[in-house]
The first five atom37 places (N, CA, C, CB, O) and aatype in JSON, in Angstrom:
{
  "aatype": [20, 20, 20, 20, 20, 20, 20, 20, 20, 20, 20, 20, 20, 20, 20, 20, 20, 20, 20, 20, 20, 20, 20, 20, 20, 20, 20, 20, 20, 20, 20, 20, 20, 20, 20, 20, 20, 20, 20, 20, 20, 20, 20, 20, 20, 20, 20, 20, 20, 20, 20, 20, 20, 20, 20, 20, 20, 20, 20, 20, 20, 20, 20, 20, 20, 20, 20, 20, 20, 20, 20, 20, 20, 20, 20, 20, 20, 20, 20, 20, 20, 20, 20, 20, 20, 20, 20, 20, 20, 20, 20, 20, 20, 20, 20, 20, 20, 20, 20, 20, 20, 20, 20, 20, 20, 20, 20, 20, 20, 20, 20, 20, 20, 20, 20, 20, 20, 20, 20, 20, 20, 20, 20, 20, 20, 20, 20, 20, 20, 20, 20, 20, 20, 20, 20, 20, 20, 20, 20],
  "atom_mask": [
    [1, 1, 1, 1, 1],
    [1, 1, 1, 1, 1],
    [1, 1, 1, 1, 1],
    [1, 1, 1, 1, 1],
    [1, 1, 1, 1, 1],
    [1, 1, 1, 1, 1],
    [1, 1, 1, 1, 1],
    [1, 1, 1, 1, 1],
    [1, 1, 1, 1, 1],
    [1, 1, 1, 1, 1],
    [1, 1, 1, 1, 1],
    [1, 1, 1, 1, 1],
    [1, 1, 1, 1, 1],
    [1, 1, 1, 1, 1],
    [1, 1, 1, 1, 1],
    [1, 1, 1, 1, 1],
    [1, 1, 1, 1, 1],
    [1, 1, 1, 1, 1],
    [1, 1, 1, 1, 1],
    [1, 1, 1, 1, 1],
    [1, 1, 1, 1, 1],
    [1, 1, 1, 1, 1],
    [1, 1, 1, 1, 1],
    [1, 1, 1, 1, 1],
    [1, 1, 1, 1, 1],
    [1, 1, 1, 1, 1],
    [1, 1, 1, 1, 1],
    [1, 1, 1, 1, 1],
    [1, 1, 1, 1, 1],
    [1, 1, 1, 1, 1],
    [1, 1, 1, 1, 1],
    [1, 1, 1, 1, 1],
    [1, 1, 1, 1, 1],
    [1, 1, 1, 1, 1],
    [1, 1, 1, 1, 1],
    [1, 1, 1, 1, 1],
    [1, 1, 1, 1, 1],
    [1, 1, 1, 1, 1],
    [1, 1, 1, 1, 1],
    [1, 1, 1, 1, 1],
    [1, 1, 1, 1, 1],
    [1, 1, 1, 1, 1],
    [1, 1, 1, 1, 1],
    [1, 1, 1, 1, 1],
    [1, 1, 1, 1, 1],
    [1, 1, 1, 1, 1],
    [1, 1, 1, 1, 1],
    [1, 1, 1, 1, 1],
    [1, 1, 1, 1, 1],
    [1, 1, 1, 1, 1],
    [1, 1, 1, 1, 1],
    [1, 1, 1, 1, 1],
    [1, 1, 1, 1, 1],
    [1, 1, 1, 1, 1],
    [1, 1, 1, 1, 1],
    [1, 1, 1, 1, 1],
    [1, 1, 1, 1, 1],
    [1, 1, 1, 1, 1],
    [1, 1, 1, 1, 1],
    [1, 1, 1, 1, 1],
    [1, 1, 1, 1, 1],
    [1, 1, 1, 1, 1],
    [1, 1, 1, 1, 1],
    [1, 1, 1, 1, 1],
    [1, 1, 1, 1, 1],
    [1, 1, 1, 1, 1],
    [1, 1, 1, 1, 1],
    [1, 1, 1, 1, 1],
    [1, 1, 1, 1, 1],
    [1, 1, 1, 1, 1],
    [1, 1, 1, 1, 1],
    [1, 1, 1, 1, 1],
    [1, 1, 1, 1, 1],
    [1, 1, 1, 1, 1],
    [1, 1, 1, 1, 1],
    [1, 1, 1, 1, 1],
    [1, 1, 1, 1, 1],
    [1, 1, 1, 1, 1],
    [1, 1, 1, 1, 1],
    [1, 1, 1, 1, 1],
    [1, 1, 1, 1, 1],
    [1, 1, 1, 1, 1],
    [1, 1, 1, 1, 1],
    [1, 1, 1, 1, 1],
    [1, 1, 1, 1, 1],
    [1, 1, 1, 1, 1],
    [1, 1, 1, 1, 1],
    [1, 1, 1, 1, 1],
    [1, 1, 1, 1, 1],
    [1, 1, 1, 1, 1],
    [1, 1, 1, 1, 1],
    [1, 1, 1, 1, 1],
    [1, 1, 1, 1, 1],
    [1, 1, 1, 1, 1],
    [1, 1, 1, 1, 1],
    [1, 1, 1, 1, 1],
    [1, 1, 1, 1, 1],
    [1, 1, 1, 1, 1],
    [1, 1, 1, 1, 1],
    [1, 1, 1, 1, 1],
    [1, 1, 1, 1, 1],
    [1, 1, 1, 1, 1],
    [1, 1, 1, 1, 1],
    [1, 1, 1, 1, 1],
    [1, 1, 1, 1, 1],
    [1, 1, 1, 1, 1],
    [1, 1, 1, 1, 1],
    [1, 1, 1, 1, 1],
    [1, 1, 1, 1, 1],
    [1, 1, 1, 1, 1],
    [1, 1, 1, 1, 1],
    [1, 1, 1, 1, 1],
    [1, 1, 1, 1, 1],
    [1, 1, 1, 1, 1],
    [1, 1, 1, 1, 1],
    [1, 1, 1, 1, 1],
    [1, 1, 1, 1, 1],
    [1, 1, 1, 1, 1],
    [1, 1, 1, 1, 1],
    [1, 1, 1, 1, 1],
    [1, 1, 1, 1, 1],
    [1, 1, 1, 1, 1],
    [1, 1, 1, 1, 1],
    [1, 1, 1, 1, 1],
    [1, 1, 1, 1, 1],
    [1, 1, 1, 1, 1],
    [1, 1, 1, 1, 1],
    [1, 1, 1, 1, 1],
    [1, 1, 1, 1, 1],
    [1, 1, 1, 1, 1],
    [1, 1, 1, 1, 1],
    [1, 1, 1, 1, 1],
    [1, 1, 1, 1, 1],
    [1, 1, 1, 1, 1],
    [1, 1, 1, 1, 1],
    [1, 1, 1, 1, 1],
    [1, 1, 1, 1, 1],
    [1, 1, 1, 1, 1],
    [1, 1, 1, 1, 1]
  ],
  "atom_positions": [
    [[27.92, 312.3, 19.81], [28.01, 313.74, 19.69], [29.07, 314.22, 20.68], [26.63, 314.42, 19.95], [29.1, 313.75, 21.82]],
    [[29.79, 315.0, 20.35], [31.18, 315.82, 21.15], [30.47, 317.03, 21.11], [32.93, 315.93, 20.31], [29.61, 317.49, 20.36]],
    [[31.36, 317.62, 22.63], [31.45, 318.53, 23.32], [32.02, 319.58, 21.88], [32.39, 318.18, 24.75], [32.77, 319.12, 21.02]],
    [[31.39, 321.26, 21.84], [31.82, 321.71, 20.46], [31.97, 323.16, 21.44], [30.56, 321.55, 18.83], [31.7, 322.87, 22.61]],
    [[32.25, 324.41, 21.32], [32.25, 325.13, 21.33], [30.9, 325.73, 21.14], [33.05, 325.23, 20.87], [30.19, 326.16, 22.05]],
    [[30.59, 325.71, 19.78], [29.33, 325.76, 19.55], [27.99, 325.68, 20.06], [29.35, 325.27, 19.04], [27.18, 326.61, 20.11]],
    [[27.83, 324.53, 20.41], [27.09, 323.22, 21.33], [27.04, 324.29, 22.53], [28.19, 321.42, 21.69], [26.03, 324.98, 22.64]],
    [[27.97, 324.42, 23.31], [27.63, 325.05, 24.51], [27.44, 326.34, 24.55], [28.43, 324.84, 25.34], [27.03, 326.77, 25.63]],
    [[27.62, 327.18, 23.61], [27.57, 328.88, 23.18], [25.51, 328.1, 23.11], [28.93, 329.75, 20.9], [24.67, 328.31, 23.99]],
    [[25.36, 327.58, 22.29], [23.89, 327.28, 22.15], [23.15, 326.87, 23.38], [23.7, 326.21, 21.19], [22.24, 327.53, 23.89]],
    [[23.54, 325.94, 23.75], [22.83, 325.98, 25.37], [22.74, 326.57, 25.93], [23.02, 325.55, 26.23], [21.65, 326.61, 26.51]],
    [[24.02, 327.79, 26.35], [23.93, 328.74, 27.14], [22.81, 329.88, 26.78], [25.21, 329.2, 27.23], [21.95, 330.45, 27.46]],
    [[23.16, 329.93, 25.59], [22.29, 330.9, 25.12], [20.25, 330.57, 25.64], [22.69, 330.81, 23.27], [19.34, 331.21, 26.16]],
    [[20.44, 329.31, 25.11], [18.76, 328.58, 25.3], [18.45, 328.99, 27.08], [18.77, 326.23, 24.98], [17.5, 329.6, 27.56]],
    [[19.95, 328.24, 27.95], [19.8, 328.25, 29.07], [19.04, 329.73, 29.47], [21.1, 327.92, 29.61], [17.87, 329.78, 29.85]],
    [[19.77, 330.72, 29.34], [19.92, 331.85, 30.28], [18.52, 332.53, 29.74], [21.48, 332.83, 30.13], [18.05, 333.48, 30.37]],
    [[17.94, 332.07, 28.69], [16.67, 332.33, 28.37], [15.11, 331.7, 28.98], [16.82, 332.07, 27.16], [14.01, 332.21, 29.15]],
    [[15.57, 330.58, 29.15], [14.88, 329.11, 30.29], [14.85, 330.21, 31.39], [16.18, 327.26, 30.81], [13.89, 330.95, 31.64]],
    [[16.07, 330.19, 32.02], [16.44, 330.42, 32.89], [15.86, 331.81, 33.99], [17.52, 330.33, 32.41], [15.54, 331.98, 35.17]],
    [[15.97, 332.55, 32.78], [14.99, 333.99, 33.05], [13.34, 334.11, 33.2], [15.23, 334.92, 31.82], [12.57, 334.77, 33.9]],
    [[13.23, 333.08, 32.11], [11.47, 333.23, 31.9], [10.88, 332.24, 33.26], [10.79, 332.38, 29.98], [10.0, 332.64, 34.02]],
    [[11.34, 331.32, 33.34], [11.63, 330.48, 35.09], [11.19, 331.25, 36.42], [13.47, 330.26, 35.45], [10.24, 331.21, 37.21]],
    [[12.16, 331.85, 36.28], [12.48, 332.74, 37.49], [11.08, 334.03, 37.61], [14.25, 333.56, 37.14], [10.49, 334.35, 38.65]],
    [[10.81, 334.64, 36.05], [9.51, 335.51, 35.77], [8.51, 334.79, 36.51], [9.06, 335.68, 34.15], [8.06, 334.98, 37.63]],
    [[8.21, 333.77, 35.51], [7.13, 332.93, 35.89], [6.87, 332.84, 37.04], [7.2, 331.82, 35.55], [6.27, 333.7, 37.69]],
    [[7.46, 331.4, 37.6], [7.81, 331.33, 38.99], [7.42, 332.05, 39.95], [8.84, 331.42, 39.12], [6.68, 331.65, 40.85]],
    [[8.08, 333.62, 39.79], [8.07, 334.39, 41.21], [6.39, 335.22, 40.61], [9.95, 335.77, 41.59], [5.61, 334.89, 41.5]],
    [[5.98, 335.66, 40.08], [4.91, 335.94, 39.83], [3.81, 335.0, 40.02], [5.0, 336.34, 38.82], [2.86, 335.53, 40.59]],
    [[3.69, 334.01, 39.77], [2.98, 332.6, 40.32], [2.86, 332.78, 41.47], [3.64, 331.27, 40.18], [1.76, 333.07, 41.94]],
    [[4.07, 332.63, 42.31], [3.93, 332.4, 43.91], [3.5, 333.94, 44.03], [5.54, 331.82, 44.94], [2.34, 333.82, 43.65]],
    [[3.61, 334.86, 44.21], [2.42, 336.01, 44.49], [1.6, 336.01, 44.3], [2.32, 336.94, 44.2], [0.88, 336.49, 45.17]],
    [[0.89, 335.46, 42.97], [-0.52, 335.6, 42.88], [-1.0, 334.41, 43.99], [-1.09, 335.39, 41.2], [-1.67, 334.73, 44.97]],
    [[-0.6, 333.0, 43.74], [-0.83, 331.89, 44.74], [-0.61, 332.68, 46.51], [0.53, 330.46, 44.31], [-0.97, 331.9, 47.39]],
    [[-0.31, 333.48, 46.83], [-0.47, 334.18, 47.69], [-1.38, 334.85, 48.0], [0.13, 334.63, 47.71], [-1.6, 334.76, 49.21]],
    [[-2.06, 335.55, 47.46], [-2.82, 336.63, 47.1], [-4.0, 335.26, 47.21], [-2.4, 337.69, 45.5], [-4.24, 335.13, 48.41]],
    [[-4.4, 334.73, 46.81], [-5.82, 333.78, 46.81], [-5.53, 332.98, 47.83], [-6.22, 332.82, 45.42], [-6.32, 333.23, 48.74]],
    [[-4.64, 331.97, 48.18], [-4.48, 331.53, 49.41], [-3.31, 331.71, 50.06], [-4.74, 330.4, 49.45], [-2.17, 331.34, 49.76]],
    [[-3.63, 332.18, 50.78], [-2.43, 333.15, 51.67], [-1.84, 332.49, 52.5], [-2.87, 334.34, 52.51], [-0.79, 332.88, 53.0]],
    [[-2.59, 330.97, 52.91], [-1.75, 329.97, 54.15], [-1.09, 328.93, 53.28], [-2.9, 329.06, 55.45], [-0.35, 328.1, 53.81]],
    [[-1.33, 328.92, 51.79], [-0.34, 327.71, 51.03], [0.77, 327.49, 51.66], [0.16, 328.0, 49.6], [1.33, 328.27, 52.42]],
    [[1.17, 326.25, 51.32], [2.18, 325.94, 51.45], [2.63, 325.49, 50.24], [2.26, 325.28, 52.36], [3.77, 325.93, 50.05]],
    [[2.19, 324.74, 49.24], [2.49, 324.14, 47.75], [3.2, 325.01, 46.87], [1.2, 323.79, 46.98], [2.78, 326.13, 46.58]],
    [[4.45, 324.44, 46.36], [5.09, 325.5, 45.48], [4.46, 325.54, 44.27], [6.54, 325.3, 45.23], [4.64, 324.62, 43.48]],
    [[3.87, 326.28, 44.03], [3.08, 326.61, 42.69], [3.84, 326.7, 41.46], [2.37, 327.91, 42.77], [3.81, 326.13, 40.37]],
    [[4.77, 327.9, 42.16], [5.78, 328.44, 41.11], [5.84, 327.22, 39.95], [7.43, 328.75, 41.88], [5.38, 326.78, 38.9]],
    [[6.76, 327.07, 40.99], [7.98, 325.65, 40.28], [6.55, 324.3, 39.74], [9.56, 324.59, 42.31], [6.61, 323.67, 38.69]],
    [[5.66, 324.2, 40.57], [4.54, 323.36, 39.92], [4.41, 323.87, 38.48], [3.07, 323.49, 40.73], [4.88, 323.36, 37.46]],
    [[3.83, 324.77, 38.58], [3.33, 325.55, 37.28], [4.38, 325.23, 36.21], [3.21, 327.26, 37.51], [4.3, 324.23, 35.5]],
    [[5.48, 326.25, 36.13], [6.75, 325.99, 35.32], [7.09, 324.61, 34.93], [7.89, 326.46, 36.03], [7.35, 324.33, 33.76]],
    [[7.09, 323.84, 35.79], [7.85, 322.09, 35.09], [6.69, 321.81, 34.45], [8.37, 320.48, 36.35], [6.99, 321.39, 33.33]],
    [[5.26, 321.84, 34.63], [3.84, 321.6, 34.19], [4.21, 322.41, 32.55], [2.39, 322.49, 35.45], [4.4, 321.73, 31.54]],
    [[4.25, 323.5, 32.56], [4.14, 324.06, 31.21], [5.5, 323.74, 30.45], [3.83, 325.66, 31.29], [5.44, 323.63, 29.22]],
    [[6.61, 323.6, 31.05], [7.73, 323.46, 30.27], [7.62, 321.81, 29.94], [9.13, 324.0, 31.1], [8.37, 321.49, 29.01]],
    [[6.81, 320.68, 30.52], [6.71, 319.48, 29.84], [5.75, 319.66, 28.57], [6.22, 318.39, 30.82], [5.86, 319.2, 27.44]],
    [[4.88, 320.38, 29.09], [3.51, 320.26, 27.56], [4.53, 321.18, 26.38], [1.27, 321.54, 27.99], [4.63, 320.68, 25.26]],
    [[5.15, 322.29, 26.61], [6.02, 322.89, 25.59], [6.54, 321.74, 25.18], [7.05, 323.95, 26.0], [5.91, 321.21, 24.27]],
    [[7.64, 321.1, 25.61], [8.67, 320.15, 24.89], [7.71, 319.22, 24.24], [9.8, 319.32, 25.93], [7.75, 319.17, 23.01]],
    [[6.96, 318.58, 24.79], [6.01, 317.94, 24.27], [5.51, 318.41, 22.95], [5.09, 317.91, 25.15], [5.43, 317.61, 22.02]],
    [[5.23, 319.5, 22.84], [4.34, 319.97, 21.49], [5.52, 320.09, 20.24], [3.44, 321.76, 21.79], [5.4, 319.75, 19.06]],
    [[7.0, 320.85, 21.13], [8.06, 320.64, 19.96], [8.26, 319.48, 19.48], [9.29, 320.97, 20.26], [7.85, 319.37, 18.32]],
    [[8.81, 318.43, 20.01], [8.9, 317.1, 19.72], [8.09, 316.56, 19.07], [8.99, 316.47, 20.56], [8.54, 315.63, 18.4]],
    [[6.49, 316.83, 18.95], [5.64, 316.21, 18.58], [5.82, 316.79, 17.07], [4.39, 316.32, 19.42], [5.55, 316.14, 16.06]],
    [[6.3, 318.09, 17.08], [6.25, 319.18, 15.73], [7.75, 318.54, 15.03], [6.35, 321.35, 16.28], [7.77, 318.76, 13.82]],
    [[8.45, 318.12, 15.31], [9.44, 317.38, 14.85], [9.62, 316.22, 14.42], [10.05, 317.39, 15.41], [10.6, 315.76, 13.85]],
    [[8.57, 315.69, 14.72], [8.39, 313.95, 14.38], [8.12, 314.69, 12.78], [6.67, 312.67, 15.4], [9.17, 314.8, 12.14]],
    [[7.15, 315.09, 12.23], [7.19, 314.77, 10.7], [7.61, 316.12, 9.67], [5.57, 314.21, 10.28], [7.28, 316.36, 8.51]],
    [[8.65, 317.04, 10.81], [9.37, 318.63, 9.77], [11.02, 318.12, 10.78], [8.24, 321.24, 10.38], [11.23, 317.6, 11.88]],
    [[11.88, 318.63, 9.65], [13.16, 318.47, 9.88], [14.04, 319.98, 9.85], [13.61, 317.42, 8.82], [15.11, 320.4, 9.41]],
    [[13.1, 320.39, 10.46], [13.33, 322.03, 11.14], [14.16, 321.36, 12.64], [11.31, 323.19, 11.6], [15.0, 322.13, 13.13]],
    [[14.01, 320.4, 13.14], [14.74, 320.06, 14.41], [16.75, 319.51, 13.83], [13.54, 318.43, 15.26], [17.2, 318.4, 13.58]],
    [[17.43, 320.91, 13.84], [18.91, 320.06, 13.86], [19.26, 320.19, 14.62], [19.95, 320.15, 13.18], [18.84, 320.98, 15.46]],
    [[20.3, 319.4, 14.71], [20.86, 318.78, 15.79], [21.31, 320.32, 16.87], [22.3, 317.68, 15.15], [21.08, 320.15, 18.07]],
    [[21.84, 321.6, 16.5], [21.8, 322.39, 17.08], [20.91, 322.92, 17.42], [22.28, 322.84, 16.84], [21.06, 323.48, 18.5]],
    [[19.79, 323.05, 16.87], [18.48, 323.44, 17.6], [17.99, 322.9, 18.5], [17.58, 323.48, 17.0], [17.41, 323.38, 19.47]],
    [[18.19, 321.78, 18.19], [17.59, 320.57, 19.69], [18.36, 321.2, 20.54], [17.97, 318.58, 19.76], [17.74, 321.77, 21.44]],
    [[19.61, 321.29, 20.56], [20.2, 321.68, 21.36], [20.0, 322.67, 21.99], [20.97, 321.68, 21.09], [19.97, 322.5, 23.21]],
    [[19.75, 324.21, 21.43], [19.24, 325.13, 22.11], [18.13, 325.47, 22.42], [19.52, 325.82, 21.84], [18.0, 326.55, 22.99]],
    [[16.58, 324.38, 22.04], [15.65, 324.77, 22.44], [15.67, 323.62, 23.46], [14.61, 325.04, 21.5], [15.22, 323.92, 24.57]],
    [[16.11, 322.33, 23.29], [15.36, 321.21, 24.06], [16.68, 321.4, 25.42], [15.19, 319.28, 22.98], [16.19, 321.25, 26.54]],
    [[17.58, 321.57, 25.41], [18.44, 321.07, 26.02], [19.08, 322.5, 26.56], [19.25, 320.07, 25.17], [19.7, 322.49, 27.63]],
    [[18.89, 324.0, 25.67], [19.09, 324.86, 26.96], [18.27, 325.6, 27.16], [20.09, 325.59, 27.1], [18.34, 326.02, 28.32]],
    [[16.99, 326.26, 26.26], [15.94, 326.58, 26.91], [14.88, 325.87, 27.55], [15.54, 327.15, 26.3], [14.22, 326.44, 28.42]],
    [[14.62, 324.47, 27.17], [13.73, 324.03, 28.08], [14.56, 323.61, 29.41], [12.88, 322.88, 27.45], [14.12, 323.83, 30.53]],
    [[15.4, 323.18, 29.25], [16.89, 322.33, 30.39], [16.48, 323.52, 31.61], [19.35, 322.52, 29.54], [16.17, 323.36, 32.79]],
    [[16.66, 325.01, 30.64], [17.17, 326.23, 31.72], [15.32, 326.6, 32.67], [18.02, 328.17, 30.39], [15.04, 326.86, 33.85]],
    [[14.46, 326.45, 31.41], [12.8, 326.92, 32.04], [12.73, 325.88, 33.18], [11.2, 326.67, 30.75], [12.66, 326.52, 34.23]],
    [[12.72, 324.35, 33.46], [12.24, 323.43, 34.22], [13.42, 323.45, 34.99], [11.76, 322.15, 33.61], [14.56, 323.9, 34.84]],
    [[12.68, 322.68, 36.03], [13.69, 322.86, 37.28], [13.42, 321.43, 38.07], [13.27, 324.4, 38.37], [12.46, 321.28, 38.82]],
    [[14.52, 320.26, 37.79], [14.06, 319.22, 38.75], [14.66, 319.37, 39.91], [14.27, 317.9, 38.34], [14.21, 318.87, 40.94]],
    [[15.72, 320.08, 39.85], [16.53, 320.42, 41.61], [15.94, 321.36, 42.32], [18.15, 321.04, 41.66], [16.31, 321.59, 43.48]],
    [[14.82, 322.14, 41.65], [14.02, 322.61, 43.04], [13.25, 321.88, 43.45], [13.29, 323.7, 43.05], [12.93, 321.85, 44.64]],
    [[12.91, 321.35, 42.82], [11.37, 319.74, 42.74], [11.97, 319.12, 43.86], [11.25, 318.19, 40.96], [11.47, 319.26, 44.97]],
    [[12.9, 318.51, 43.7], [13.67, 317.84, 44.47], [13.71, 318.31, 46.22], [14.98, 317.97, 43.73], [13.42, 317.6, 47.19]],
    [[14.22, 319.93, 46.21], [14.42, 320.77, 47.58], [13.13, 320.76, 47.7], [15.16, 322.29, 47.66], [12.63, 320.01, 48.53]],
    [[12.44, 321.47, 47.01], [11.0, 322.13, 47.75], [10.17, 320.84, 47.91], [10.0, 323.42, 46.66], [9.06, 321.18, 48.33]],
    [[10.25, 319.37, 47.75], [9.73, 318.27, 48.74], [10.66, 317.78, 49.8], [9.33, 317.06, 47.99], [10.15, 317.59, 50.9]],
    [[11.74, 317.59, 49.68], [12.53, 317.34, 50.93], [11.95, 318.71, 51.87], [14.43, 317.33, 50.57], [11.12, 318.34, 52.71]],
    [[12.24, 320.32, 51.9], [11.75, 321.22, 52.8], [10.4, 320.7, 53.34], [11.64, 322.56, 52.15], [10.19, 320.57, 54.55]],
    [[9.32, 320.36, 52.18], [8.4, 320.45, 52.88], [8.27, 318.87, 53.84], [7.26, 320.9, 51.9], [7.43, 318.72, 54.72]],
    [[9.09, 317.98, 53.5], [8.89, 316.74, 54.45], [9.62, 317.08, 55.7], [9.46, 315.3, 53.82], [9.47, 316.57, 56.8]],
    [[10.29, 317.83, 55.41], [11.25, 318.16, 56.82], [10.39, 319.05, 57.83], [12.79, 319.13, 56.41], [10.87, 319.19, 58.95]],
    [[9.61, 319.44, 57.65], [8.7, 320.47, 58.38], [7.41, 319.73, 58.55], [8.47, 321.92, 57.54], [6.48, 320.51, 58.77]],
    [[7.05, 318.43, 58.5], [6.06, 317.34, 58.76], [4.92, 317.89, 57.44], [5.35, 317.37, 60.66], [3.76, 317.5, 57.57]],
    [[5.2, 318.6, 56.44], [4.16, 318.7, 55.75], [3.98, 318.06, 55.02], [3.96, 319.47, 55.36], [4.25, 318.48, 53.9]],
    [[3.33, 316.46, 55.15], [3.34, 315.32, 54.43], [2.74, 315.1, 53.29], [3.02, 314.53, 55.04], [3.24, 314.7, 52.24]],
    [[1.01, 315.51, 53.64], [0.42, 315.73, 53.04], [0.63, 317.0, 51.35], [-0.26, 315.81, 54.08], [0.21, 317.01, 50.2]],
    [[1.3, 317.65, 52.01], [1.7, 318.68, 50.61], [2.47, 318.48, 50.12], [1.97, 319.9, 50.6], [2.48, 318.95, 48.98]],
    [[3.89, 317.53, 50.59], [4.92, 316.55, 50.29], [4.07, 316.07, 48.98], [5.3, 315.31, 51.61], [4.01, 316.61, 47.88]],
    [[3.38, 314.76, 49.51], [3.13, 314.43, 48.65], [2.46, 314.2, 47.81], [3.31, 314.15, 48.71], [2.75, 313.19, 47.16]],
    [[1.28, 314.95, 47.42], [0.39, 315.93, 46.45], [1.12, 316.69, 45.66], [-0.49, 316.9, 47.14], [0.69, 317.09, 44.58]],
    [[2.12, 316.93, 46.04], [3.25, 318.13, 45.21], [4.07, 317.13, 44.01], [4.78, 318.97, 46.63], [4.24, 317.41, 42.83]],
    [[4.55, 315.79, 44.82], [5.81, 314.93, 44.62], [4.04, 313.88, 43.09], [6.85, 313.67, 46.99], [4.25, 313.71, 41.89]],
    [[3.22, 313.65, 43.52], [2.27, 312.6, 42.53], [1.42, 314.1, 41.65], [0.79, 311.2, 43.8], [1.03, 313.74, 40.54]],
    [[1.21, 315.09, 41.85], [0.7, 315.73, 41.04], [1.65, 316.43, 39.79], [0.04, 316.53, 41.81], [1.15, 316.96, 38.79]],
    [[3.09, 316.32, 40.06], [4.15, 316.64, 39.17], [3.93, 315.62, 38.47], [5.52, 316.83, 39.64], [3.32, 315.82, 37.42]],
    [[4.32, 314.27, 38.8], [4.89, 313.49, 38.2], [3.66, 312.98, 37.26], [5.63, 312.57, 39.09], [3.88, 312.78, 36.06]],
    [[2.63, 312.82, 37.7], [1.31, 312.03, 36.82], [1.06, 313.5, 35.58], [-0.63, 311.61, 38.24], [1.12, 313.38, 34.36]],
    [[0.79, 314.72, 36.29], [0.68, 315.87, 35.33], [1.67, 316.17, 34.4], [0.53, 316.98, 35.96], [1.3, 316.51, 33.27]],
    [[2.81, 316.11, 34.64], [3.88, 316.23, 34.17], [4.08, 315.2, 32.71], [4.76, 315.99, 35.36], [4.48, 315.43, 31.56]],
    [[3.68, 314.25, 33.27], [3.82, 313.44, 32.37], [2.51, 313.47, 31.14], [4.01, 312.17, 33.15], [2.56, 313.17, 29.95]],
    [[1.53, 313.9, 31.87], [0.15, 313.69, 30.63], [0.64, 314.93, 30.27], [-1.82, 313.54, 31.04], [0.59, 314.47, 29.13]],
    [[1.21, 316.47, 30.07], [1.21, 317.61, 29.86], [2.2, 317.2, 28.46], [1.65, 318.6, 31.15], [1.95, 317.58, 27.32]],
    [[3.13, 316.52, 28.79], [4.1, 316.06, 27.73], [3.73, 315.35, 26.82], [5.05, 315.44, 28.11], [4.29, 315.41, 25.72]],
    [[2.12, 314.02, 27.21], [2.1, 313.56, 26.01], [1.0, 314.38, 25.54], [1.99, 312.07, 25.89], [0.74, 314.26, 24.34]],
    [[0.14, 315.35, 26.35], [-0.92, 315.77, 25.26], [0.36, 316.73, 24.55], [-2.66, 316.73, 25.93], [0.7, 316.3, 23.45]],
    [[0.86, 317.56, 24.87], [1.95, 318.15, 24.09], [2.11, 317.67, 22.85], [3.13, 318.03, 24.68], [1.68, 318.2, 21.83]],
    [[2.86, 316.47, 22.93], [3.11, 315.98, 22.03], [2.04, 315.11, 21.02], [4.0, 315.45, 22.51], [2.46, 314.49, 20.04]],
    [[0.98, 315.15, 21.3], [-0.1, 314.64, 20.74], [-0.59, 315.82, 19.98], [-1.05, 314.04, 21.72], [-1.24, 315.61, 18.96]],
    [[-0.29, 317.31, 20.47], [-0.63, 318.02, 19.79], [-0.12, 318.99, 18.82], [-1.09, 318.29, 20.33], [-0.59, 319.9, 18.15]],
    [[1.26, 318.35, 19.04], [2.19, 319.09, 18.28], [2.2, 317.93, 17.02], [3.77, 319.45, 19.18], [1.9, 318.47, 15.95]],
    [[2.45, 316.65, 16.91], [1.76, 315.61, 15.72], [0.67, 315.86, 15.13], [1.42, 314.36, 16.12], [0.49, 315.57, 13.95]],
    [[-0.12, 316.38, 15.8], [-1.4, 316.71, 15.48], [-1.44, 318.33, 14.35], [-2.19, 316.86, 17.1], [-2.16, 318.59, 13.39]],
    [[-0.35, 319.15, 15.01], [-0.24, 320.16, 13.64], [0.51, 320.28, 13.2], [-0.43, 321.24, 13.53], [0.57, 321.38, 12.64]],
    [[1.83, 319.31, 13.01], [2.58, 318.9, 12.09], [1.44, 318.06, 10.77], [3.77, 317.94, 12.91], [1.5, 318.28, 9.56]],
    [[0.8, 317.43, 11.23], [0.86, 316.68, 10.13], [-0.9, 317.54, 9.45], [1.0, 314.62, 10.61], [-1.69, 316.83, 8.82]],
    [[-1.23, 319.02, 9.72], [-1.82, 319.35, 9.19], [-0.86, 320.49, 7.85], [-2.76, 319.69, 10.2], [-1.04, 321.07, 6.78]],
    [[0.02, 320.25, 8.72], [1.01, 321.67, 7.65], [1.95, 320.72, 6.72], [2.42, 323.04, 8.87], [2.23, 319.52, 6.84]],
    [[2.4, 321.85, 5.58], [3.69, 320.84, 4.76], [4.57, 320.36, 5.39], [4.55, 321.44, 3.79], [5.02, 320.92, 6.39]],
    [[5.12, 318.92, 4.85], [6.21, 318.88, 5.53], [7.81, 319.65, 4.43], [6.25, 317.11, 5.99], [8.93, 319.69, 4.93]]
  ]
}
């Protein structure tokens, strides 16, 4: 697949939509996660968001295995710039380096194994459940 004009008018578009609902999410998360425990340290936000933006992709993908509603430009603008733009692995990334740098080890790494194990079952029930109502509807 080549670089198109197209292609990136579509990502951008997906992106800046990711990108916004992210940032909603996100900062509303960490206030309420404030508001109930007020000494957190755990980024919720960004927990939350990569958590729901894996079970989303998950459920599309799963809805694509047996309908051919997925072309190649759509993938593109849902998988690759709105979900690309909603999840965020370069804050994942900062907000555990910050918190190891400040000896918070323990939230380090509860943050760094609760992404990655959740993250990952969120995507396959996703996708377990998006197979699951694909193959109740026509294809």
């Amino acid at each position: 697949m080549s670089i198109t004009a197209s292609g990136l008018a579509l990502v951008s578009a997906g992106g800046a939509i990711g990108s916004a609902a992210r940032y909603a999410l996100a900062t509303q998360t960490t206030q309420w996660a404030q508001l109930i425990l007020p000494t957190t340290r755990f980024p919720w936000g960004t927990w939350l968001v990569n958590l729901l933006g894996c079970c989303i992709i998950g459920v599309m993908a799963g809805l694509a295995l047996r309908h051919a509603w997925l072309s190649a430009n759509l993938r593109l603008l849902l998988f690759t710039g709105l979900m690309g733009g909603f999840t965020t692995f370069s804050a994942f990334g900062l907000e555990t380096v910050e918190l190891a740098m400040r000896q918070h080890w323990r939230v380090a790494i509860a943050y760094v194994l609760s992404s990655v194990l959740l993250g990952l079952l969120a995507t396959a029930a996703g996708f377990w459940l998006g197979a699951g109502a694909a193959a109740l509807g026509p294809r």
